[in-house]
VOGU-3710 file (C-alpha; in Angstrom, 3 decimals, decimal comma):
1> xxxxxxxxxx> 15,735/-27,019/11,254  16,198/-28,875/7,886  13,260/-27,912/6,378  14,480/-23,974/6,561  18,090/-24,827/5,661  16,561/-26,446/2,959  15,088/-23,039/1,936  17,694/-20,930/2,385  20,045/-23,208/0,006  17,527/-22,814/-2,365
11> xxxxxxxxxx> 16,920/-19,538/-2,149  20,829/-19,069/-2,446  21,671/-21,099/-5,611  18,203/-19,658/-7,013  19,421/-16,012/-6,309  22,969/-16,997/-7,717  21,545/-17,504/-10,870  19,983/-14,167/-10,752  22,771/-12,123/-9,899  24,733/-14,393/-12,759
21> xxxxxxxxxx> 23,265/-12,019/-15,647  23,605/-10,024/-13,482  19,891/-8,857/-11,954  20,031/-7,575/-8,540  16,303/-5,942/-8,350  14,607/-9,204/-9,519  16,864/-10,822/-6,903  16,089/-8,607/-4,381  12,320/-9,517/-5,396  12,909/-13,258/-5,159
31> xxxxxxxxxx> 14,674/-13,409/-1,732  11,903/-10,738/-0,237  9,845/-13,520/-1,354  11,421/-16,342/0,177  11,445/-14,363/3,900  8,055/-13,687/3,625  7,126/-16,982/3,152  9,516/-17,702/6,228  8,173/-15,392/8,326  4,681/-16,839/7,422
41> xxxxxxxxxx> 5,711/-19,971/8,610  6,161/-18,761/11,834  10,539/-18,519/11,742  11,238/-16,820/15,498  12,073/-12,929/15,405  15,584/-13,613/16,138  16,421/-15,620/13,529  14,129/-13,907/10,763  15,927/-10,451/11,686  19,596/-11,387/11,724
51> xxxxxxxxxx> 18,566/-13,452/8,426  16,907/-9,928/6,748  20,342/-8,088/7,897  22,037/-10,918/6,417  20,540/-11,028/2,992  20,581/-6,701/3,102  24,231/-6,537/3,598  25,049/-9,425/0,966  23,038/-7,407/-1,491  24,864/-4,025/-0,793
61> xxxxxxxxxx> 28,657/-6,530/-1,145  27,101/-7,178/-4,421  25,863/-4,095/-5,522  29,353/-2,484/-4,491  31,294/-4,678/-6,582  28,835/-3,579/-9,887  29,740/0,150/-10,285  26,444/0,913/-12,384  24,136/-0,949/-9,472  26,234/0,841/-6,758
71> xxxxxxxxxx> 25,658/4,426/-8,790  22,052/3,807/-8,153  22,374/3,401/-4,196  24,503/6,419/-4,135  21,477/8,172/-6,136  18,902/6,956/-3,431  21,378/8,662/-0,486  22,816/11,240/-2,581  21,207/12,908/-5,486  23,266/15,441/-5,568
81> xxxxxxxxxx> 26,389/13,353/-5,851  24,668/11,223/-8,765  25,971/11,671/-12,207  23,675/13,131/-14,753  22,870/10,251/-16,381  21,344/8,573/-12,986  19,665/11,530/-12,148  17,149/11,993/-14,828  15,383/9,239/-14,533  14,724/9,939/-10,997
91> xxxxxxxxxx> 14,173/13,161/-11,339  11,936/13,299/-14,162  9,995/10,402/-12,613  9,479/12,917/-9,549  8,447/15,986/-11,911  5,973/14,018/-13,859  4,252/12,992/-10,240  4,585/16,479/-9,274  2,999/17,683/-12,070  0,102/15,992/-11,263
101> xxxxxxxxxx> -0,906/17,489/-8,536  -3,734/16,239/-6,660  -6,237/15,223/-9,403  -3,920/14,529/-12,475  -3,377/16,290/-15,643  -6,319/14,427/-17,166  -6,396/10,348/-18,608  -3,706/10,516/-21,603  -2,803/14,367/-21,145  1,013/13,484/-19,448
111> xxxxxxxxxx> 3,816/15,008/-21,563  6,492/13,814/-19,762  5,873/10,020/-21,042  6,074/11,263/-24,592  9,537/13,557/-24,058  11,411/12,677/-21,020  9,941/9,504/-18,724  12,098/6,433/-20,238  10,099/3,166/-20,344  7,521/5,276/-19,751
121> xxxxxxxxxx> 5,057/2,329/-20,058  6,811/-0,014/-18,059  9,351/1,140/-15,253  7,963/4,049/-15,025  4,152/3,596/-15,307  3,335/4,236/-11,497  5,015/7,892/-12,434  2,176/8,160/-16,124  -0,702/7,773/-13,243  0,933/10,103/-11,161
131> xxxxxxxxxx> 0,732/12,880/-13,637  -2,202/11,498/-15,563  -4,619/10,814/-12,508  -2,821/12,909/-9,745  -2,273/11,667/-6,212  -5,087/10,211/-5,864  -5,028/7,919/-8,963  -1,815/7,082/-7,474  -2,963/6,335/-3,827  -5,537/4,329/-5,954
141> xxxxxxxxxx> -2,963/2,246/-7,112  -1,135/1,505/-4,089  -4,712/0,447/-2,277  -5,518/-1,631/-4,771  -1,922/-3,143/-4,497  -2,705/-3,223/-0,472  -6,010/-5,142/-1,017  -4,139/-7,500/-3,206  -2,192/-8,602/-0,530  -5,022/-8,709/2,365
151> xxxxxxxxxx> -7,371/-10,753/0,006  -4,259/-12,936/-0,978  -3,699/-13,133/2,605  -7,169/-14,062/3,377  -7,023/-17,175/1,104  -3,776/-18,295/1,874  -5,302/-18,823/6,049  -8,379/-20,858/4,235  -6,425/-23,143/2,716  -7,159/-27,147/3,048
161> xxxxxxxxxx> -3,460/-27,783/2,868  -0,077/-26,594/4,195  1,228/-26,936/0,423  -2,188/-24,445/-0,437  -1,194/-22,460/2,652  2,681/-21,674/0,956  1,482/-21,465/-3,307  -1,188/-18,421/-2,419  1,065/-16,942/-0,196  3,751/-17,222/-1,759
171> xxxxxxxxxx> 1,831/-16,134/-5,299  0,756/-13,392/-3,423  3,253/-12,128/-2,054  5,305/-12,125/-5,777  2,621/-9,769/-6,668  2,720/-7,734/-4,116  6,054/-6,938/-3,227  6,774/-6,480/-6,970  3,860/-3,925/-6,905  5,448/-2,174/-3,951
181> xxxxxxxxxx> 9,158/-2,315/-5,286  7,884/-0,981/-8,775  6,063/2,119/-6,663  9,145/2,609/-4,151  11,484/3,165/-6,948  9,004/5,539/-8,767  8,784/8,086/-5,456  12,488/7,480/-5,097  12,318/5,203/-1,870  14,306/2,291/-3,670
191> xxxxxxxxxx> 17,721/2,367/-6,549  16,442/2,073/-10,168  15,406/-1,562/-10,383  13,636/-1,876/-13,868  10,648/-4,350/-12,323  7,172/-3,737/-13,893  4,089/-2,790/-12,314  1,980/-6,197/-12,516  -1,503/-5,799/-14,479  -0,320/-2,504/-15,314
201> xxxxxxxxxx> 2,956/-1,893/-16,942  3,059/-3,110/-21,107  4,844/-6,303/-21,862  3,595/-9,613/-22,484  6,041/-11,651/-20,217  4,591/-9,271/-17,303  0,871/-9,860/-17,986  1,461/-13,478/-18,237  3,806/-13,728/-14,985  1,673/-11,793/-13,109
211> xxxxxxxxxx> -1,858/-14,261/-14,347  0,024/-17,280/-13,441  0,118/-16,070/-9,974  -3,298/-14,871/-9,677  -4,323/-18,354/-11,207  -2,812/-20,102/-8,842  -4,457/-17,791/-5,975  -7,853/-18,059/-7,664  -7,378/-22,210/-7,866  -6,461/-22,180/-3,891
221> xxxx> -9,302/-19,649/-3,483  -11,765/-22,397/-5,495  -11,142/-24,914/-2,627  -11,250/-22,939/0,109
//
């Protein structure tokens, strides 16, 4: 219909932009966004699948023809094969979770973001509460993360208003699937993408992203 090809232009001169500076994690981000807001609007399976396998193979075209974004795929299938410099982030993400063990070295006792963890309190934050609070500081995390999205969820279906409906979706969903991305690439599921942890990771343009969203949630939520 128009209305969706009226989305996907958008989301293509949006994600142009992106992949401009170039930025093909926050991209990837932005366009999960977009088809989870299409797919909430109730876009048939067909069409929402072949769109998904669309957008996945555009983003491997584009990470092929950036050598230092395609390194990082080959990482994710191939450690072994990775150069040294694109294993040790992984890795030492990894060992600082594994270190952790099941109850965490104790709040503030992690060596690894001192020594070897870069952007320890950013990119790799989800891998500080590994070590620091163990696995279950981390599972923690990642239910909080999960309740995020079901409460988001919840007032999104209350709304008065389809344009209500789409903003707390759509707000939650930013926070969400940046949440999940950030913890993927931590436990080596995803390539290196550099997103922050929202609420969590340091950085001031990250706290204030990530309360904009909620805001607008919280101001759907008011008039529900």
């Amino acid at each position: 219909s128009v209305a969706y090809l009226t989305v996907l232009v958008s989301m293509g001169i949006l994600a142009g932009i992106l992949l401009k500076q170039p930025d093909l994690g926050m991209t990837g981000v932005f366009v999960a966004i977009t088809l989870s807001m299409l797919f909430l609007s109730g876009m048939k399976p067909l069409p929402f699948v072949t769109l998904v396998g669309a957008c996945a193979g555009l983003g491997l075209c584009f990470a092929w023809r950036t050598p230092y974004q395609w390194r990082r795929i080959v990482a994710l299938v191939d450690l072994e094969r990775a150069s040294r410099d694109e294993r040790y982030h992984i890795e030492n993400m990894l060992i600082a979770q594994a270190r952790g063990g099941i109850t965490g070295t104790g709040l503030g006792m992690s060596p690894d973001k001192w020594r070897w963890l870069p952007a320890a309190h950013t990119d790799s934050i989800f891998s500080v509460i590994g070590c620091e609070l163990g696995l279950l500081g981390a599972v923690a995390v990642l239910v909080g993360v999960l309740l995020l999205a079901k409460r988001g969820l919840h007032i999104a279906r209350g709304a008065r208003t389809p344009f209500s409906y789409y903003l707390a979706s759509g707000m939650a969903a930013m926070l969400v699937l940046q949440g999940l991305v950030h913890i993927a690439v931590n436990i080596h599921l995803l390539p290196c993408t550099g997103l922050t942890l929202p609420f969590i990771s340091g950085g001031g343009t990250s706290l204030l992203s990530a309360s904009i969203a909620a805001g607008f949630v919280l101001s759907v939520s008011r008039y529900e």
